[in-house]
DSSP file (Angstrom, degrees, kcal/mol; ACC not computed):
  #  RESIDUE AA STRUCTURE BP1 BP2  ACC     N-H-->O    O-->H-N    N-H-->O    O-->H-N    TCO  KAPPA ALPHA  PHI   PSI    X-CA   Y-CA   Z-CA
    1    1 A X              0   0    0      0, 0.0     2,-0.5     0, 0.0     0, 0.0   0.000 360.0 360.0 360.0 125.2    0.0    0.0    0.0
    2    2 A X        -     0   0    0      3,-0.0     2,-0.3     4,-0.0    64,-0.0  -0.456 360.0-160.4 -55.7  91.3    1.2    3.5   -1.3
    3    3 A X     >  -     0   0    0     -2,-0.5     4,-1.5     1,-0.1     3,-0.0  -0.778  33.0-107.1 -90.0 162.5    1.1    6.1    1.9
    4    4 A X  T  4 S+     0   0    0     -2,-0.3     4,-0.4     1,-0.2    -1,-0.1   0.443 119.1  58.5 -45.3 -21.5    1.0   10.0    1.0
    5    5 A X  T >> S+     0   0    0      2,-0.2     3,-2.4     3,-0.1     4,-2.1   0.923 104.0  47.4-105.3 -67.7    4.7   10.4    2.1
    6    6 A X  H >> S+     0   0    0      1,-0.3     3,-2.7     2,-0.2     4,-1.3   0.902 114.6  53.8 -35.6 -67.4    6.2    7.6   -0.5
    7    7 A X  H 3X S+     0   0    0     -4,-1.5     4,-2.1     1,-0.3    -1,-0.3   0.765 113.4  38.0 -47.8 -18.5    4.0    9.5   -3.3
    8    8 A X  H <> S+     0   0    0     -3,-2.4     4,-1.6    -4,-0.4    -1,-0.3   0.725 112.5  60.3-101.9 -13.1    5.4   12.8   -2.5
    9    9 A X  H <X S+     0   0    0     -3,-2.7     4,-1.9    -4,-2.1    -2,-0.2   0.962 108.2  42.5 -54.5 -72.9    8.6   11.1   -2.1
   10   10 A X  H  X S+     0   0    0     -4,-1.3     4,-2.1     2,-0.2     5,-0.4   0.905 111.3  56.1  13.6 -78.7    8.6    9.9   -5.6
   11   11 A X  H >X S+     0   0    0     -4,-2.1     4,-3.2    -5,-0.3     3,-1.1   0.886 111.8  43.6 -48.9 -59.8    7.2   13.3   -7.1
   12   12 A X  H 3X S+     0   0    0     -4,-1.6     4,-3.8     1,-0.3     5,-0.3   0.855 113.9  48.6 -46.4 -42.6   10.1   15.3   -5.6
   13   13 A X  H 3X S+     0   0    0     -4,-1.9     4,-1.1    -3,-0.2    -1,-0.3   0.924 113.6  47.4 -69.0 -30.0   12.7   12.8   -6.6
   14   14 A X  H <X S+     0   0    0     -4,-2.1     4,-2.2    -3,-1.1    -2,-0.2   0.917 120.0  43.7 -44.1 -65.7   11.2   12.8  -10.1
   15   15 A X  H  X S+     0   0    0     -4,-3.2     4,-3.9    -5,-0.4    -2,-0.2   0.913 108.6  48.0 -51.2 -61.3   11.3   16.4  -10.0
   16   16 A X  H  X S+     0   0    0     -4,-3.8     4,-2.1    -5,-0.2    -1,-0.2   0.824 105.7  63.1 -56.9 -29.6   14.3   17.4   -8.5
   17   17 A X  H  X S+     0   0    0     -4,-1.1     4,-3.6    -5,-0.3     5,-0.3   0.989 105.8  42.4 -64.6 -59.7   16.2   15.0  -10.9
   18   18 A X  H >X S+     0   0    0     -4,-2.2     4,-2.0     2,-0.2     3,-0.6   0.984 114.8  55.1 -49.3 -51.0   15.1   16.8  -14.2
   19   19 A X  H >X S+     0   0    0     -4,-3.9     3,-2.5     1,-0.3     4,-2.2   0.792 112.4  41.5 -36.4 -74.4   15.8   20.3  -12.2
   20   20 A X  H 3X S+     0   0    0     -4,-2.1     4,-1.6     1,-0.4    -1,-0.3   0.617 120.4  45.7 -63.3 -32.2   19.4   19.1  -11.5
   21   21 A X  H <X S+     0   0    0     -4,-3.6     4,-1.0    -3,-0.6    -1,-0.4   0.764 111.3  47.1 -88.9  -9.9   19.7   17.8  -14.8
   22   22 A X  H <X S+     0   0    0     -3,-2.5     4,-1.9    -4,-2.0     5,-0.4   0.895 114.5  53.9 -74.6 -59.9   18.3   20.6  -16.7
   23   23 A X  H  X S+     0   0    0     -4,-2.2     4,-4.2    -5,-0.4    -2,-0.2   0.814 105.6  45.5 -59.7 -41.0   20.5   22.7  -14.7
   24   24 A X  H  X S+     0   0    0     -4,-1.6     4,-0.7     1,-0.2    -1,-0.3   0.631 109.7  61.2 -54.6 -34.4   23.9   21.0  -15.2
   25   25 A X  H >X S+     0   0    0     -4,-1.0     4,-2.3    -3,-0.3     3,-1.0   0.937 103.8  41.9 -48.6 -60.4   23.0   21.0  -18.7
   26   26 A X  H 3X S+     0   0    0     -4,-1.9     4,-3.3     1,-0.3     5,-0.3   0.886 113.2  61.3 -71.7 -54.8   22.6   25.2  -19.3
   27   27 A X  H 3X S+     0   0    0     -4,-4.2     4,-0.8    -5,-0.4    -1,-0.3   0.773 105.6  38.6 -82.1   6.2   25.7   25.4  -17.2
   28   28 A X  H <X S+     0   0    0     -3,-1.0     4,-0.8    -4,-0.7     5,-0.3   0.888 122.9  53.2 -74.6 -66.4   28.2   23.3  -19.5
   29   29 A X  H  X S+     0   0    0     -4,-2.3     4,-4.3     2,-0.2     3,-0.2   0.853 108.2  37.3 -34.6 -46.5   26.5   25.0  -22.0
   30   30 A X  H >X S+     0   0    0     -4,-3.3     4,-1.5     1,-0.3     3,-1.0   0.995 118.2  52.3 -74.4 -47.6   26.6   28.4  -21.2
   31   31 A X  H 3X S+     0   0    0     -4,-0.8     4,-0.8    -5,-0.3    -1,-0.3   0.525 111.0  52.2 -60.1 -11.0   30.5   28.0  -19.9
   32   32 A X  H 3< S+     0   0    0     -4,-0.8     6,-1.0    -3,-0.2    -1,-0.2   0.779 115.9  43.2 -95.3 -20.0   31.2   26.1  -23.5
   33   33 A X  H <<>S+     0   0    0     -4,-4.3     5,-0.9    -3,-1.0     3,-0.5   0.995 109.4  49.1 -42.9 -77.5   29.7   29.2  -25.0
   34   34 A X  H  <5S+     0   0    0     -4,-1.5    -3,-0.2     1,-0.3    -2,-0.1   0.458 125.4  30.1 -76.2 -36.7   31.2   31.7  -23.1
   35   35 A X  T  <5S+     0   0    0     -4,-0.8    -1,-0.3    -5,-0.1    -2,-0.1   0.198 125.2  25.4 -88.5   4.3   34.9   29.8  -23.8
   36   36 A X  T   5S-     0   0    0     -3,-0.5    -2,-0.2    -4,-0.2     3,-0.1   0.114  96.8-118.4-144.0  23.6   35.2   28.3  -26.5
   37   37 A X  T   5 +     0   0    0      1,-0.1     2,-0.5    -4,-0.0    -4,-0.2   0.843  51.5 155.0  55.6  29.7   32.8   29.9  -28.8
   38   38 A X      < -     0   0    0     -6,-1.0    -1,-0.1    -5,-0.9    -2,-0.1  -0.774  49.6-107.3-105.1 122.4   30.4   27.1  -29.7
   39   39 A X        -     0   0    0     -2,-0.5    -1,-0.1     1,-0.1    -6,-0.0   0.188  19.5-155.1 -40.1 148.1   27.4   28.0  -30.6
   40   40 A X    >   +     0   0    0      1,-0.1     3,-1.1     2,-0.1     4,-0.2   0.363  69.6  99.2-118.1  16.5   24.2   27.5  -28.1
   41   41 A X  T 3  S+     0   0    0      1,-0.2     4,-0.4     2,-0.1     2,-0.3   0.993  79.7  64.5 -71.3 -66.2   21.1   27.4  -30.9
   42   42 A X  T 3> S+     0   0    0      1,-0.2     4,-2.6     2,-0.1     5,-0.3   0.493  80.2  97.2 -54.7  -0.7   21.3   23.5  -30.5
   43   43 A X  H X> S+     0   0    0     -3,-1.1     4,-1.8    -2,-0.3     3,-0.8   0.915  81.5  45.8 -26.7 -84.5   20.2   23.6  -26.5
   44   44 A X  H 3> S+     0   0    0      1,-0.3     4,-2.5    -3,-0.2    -1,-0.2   0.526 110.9  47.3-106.3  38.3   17.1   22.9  -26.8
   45   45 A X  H 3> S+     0   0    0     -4,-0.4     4,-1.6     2,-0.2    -1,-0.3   0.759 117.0  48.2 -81.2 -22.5   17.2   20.1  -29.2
   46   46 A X  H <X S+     0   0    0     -4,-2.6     4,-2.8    -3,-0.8     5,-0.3   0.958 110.4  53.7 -72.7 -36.3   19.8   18.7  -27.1
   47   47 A X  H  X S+     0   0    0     -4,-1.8     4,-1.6    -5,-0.3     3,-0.3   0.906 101.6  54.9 -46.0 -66.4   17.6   19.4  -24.1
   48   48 A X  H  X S+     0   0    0     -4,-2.5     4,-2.5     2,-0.2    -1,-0.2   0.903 115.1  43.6 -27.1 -62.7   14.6   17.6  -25.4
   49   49 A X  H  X S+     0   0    0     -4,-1.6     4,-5.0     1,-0.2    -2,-0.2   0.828 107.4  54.2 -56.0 -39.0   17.0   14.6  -25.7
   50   50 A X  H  X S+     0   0    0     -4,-2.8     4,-1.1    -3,-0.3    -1,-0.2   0.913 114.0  45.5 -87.4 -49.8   18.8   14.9  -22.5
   51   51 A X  H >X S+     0   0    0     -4,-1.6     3,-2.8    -5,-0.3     4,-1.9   0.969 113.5  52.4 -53.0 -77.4   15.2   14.8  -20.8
   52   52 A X  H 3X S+     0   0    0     -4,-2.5     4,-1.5     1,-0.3     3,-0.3   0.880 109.3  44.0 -48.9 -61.2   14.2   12.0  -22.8
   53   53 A X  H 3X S+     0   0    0     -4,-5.0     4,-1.3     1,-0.2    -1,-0.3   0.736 111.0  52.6 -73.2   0.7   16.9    9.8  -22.2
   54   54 A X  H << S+     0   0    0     -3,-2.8     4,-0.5    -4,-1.1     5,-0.3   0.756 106.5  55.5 -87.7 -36.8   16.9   10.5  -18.3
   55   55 A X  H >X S+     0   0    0     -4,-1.9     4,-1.0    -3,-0.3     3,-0.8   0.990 111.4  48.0 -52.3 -76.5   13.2    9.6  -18.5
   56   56 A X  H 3X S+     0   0    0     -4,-1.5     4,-1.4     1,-0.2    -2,-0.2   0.875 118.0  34.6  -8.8 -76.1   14.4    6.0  -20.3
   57   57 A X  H 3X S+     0   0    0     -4,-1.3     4,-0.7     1,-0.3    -1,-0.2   0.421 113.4  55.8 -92.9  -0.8   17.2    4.9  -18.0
   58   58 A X  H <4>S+     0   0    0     -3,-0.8     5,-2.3    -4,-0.5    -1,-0.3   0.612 113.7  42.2-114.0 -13.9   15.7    6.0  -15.2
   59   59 A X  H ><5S+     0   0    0     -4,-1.0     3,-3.5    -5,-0.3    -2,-0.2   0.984 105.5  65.1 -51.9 -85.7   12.6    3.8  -16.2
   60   60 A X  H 3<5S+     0   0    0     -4,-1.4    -3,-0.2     1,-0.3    -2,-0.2   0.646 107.6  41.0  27.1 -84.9   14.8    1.0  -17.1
   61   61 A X  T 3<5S-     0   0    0     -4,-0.7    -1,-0.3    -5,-0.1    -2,-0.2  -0.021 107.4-120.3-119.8  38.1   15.7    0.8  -13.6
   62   62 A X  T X 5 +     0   0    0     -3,-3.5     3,-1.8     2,-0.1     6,-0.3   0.732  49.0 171.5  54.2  48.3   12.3    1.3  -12.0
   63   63 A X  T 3 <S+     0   0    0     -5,-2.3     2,-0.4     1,-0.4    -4,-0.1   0.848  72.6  39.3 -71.9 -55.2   14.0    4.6  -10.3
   64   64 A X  T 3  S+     0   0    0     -6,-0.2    -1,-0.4    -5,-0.1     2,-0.3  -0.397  92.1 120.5 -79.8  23.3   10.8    5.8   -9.0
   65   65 A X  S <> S-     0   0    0     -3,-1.8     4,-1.1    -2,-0.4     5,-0.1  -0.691  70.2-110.7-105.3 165.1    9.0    2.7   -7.8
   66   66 A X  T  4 S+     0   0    0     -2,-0.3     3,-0.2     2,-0.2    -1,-0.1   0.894 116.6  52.8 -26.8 -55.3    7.6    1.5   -4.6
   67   67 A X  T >4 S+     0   0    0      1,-0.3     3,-2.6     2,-0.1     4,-0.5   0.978 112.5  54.9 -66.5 -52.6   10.2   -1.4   -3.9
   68   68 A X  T 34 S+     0   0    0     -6,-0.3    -1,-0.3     1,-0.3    -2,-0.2   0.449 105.9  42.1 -33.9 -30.5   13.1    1.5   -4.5
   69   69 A X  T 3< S+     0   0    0     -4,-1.1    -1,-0.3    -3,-0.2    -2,-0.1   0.121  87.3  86.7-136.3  34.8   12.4    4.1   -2.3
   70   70 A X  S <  S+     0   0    0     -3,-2.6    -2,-0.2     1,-0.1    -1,-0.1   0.879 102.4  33.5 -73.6 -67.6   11.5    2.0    0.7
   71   71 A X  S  > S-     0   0    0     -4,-0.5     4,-1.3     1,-0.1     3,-0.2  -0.174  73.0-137.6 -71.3 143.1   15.2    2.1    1.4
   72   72 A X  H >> S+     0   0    0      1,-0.2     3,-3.1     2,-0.2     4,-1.0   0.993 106.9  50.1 -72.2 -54.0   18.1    4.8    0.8
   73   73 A X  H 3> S+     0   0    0      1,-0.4     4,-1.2     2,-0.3    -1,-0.2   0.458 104.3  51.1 -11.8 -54.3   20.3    2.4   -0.3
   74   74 A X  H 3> S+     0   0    0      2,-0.2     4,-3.6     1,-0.2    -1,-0.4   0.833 115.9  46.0 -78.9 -45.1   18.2    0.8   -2.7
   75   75 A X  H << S+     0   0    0     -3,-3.1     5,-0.4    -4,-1.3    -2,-0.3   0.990 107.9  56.1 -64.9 -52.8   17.6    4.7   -4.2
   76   76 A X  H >X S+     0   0    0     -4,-1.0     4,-2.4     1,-0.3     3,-0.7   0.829 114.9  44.5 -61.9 -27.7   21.5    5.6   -4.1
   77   77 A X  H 3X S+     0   0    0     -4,-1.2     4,-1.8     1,-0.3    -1,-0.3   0.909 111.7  42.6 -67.5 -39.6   21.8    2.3   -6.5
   78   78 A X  H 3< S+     0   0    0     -4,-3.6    -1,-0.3     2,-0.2    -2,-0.2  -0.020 120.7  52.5 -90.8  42.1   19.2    2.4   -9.0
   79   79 A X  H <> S+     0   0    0     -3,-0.7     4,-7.9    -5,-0.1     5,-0.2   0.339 109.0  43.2 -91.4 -66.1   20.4    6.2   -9.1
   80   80 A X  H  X S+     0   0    0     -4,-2.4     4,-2.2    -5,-0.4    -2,-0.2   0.890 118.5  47.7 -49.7 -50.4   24.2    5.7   -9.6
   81   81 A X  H  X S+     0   0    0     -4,-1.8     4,-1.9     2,-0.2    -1,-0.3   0.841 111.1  48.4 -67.2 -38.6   23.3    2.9  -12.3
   82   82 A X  H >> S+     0   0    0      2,-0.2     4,-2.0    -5,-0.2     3,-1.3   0.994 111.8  55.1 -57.2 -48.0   20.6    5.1  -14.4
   83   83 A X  H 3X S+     0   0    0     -4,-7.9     4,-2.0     1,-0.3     5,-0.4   0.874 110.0  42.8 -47.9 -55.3   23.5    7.9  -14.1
   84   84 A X  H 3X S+     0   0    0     -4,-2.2     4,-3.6     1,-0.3    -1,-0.3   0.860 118.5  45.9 -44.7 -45.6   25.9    5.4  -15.8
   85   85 A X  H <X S+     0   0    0     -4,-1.9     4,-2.9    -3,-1.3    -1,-0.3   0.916 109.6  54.5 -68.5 -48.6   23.1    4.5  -18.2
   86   86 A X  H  X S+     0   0    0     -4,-2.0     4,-1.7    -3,-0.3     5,-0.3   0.830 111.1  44.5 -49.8 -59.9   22.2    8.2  -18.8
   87   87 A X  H  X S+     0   0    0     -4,-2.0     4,-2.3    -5,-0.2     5,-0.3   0.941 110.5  52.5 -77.5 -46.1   25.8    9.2  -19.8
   88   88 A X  H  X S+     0   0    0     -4,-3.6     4,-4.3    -5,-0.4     5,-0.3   0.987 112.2  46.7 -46.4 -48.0   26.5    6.0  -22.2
   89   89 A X  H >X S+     0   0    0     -4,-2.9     3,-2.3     1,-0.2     4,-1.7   0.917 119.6  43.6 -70.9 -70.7   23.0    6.8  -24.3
   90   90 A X  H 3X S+     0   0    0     -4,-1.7     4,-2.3     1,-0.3     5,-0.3   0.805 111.8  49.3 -72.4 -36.0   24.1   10.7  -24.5
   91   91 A X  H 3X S+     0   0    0     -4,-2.3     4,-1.9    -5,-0.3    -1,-0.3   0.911 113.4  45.2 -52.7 -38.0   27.4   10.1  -25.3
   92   92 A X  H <X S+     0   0    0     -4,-4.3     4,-2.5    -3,-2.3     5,-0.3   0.854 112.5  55.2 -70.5 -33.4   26.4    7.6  -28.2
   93   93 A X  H  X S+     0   0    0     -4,-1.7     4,-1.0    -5,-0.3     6,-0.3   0.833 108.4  47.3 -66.4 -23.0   23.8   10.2  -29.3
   94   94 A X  H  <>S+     0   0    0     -4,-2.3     5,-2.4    -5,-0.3     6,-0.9   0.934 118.8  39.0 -77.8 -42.1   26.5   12.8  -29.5
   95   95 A X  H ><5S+     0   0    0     -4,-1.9     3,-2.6    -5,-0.3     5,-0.3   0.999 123.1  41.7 -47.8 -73.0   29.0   10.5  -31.6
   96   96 A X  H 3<5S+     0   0    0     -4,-2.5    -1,-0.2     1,-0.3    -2,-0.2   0.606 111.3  51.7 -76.1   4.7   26.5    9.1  -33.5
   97   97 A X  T 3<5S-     0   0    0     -4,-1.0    -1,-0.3    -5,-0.3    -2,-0.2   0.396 106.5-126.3 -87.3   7.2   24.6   12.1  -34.1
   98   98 A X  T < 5S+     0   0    0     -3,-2.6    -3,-0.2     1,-0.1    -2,-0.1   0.818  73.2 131.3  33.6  43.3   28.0   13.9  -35.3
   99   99 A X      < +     0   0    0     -5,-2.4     2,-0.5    -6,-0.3    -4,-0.2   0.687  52.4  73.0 -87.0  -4.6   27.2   16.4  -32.9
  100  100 A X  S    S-     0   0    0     -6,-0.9     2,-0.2    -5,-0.3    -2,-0.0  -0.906  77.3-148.8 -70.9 114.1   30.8   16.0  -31.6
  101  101 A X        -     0   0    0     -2,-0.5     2,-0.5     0, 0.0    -2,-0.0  -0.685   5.9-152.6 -85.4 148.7   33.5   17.6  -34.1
  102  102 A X        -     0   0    0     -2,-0.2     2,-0.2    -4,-0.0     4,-0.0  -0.978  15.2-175.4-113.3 137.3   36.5   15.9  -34.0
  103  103 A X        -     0   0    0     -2,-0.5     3,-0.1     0, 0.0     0, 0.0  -0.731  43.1-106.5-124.9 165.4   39.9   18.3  -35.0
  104  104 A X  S    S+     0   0    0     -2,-0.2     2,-0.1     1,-0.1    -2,-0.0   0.022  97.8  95.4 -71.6  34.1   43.5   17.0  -35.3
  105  105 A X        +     0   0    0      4,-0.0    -1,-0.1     2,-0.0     3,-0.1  -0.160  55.8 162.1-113.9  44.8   44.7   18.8  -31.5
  106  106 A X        -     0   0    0      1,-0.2     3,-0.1    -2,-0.1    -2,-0.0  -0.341  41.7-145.4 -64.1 146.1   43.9   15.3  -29.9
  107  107 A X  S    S+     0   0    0      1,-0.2     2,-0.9     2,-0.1    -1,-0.2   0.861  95.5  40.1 -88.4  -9.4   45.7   15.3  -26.6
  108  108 A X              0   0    0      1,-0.1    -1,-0.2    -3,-0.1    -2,-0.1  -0.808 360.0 360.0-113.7 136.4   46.3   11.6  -27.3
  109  109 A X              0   0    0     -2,-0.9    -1,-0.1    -3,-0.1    -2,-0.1   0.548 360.0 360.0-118.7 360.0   47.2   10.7  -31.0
């Protein structure tokens, strides 16, 4: 049985996560702007995605379910594992989306 404190437990964690990722997003952007000159028109398609795939992985590993947030434990794992999951899919969506540029100044060749 679902008491009022789990459900509001759940929204907030739901909640807070997109803030915190939303937010960490707009500040690498705006600091990749602001130094290196890379344009920022592509936000908020990247934004859309970044949402979308946190939504996915964090599904995936039932982040927000009953059995999960009896415990901290249980949350700090299916956290730590979505995060892992969450950086593989955006990193392959940046490769394979050639949203990456690659120049010759690798610092390993």
């Amino acid at each position: 049985m679902e008491t009022r404190y789990l459900f509001i437990l759940r929204l907030i964690l739901g909640i807070s996560d997109l803030i915190l990722i939303n937010l960490c997003f707009f500040v690498t952007t705006a600091l990749l702007g602001k130094f290196s000159g890379a344009a920022i028109e592509t936000y908020t398609q990247t934004a859309i995605v970044i949402n979308l795939i946190w939504l996915l992985s964090s599904n995936l590993f039932k982040l927000y379910s009953n059995h999960i947030t009896q415990t901290i434990e249980l949350i700090y794992r299916a956290t730590w594992r979505a995060v892992c999951l969450h950086s593989f899919l955006f990193m392959l969506y940046l490769f394979l989306g050639n949203k990456v540029q690659a120049s010759g100044d690798w610092p390993i060749t």
